[in-house]
C-alpha positions in Angstrom: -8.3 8.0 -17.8 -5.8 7.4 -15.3 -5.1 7.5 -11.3 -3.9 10.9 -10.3 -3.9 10.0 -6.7 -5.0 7.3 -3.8 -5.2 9.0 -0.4 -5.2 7.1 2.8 -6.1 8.6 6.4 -4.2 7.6 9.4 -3.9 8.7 12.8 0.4 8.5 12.4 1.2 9.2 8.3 5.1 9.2 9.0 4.8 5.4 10.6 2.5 4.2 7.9 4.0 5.7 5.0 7.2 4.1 6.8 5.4 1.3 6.0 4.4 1.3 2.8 8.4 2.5 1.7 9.9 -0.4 3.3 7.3 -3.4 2.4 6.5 -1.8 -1.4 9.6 0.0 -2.4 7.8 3.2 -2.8 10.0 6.6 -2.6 9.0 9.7 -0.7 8.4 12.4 -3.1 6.8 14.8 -0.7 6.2 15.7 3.1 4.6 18.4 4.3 2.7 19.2 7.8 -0.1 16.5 7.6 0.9 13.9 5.9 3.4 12.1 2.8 3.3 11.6 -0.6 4.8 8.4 -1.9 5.6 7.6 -5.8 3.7 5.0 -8.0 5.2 5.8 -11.0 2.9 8.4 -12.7 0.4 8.7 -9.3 0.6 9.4 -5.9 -0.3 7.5 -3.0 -1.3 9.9 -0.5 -1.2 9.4 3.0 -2.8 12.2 5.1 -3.4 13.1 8.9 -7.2 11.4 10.0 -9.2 14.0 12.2 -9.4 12.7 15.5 -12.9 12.0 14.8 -12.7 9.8 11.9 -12.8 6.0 12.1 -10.2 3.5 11.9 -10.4 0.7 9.1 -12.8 -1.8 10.2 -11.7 -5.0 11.4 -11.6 -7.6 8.7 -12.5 -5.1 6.0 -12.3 -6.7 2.5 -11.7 -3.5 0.6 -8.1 -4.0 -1.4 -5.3 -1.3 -2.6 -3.4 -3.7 -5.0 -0.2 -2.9 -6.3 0.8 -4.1 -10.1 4.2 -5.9 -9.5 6.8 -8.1 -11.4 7.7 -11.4 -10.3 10.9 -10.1 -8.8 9.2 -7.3 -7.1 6.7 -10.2 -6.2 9.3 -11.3 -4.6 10.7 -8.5 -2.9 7.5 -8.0 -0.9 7.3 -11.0 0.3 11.0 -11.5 1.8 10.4 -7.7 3.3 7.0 -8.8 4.7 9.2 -12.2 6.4 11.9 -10.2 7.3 9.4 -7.6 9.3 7.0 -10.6 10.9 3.9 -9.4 8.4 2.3 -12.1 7.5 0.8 -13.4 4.3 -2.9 -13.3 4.9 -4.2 -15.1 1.4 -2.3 -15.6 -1.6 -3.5 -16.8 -5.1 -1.7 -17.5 -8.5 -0.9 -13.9 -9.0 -1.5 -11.8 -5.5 -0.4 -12.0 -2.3 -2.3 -10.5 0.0 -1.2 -8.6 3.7 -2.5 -6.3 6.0 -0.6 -2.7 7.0 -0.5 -1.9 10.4 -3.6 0.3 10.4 -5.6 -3.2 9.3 -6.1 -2.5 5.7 -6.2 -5.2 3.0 -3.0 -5.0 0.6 -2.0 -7.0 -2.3 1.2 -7.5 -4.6 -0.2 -8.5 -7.8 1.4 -9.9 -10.8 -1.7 -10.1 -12.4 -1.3 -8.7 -16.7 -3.4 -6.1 -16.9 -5.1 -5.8 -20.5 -4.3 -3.3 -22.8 -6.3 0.0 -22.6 -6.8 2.2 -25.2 
């Protein structure tokens, strides 16, 4: 089994997925209406219109999308996240670990991930 697709709801999908391009690297691969699809290599990260109704992510929320990344890309993410004031809010041996702007915890991991199969 594999991830099809991680959907996200915010009040402004164009400025988070904005985000998410510039900090992770991730290509657009679809808009439409209510929201934009960005590419993780054979998923889709998902980022959809939140009903005025729903809640935001609550503050200090521990829940984690972490991204599997190389040590260059490793890298990457953290010169973008200096370049556009984000700061680091944890890091271990393997993840580094930010907020996006809508408060949700993110993480650039370099962590192997074992064999499957």
């Amino acid at each position: 089994m594999r991830l099809h697709h991680l959907a996200l709801r915010s009040p402004n999908p164009s400025a988070l997925a904005q985000f998410y391009c510039e900090i992770m690297g991730l290509p657009v691969v679809r808009t439409q209406p209510h929201g934009v699809w960005l590419g993780l290599e054979d998923a889709v990260l998902m980022i959809e219109q939140a009903g005025d109704d729903e809640p935001g992510v609550p503050a200090g929320d521990l829940s984690l999308v972490a991204f599997a990344v190389d040590a260059a890309e490793q890298a990457a993410v953290r010169s973008r996240l200096g370049a556009l004031g984000v700061p680091i809010e944890a890091e271990t041996l393997y993840t580094v670990y930010f907020r996006d702007p809508e408060g949700r915890r993110v993480g650039a991991s370099t962590y192997p991930l074992p064999e499957l199969g």
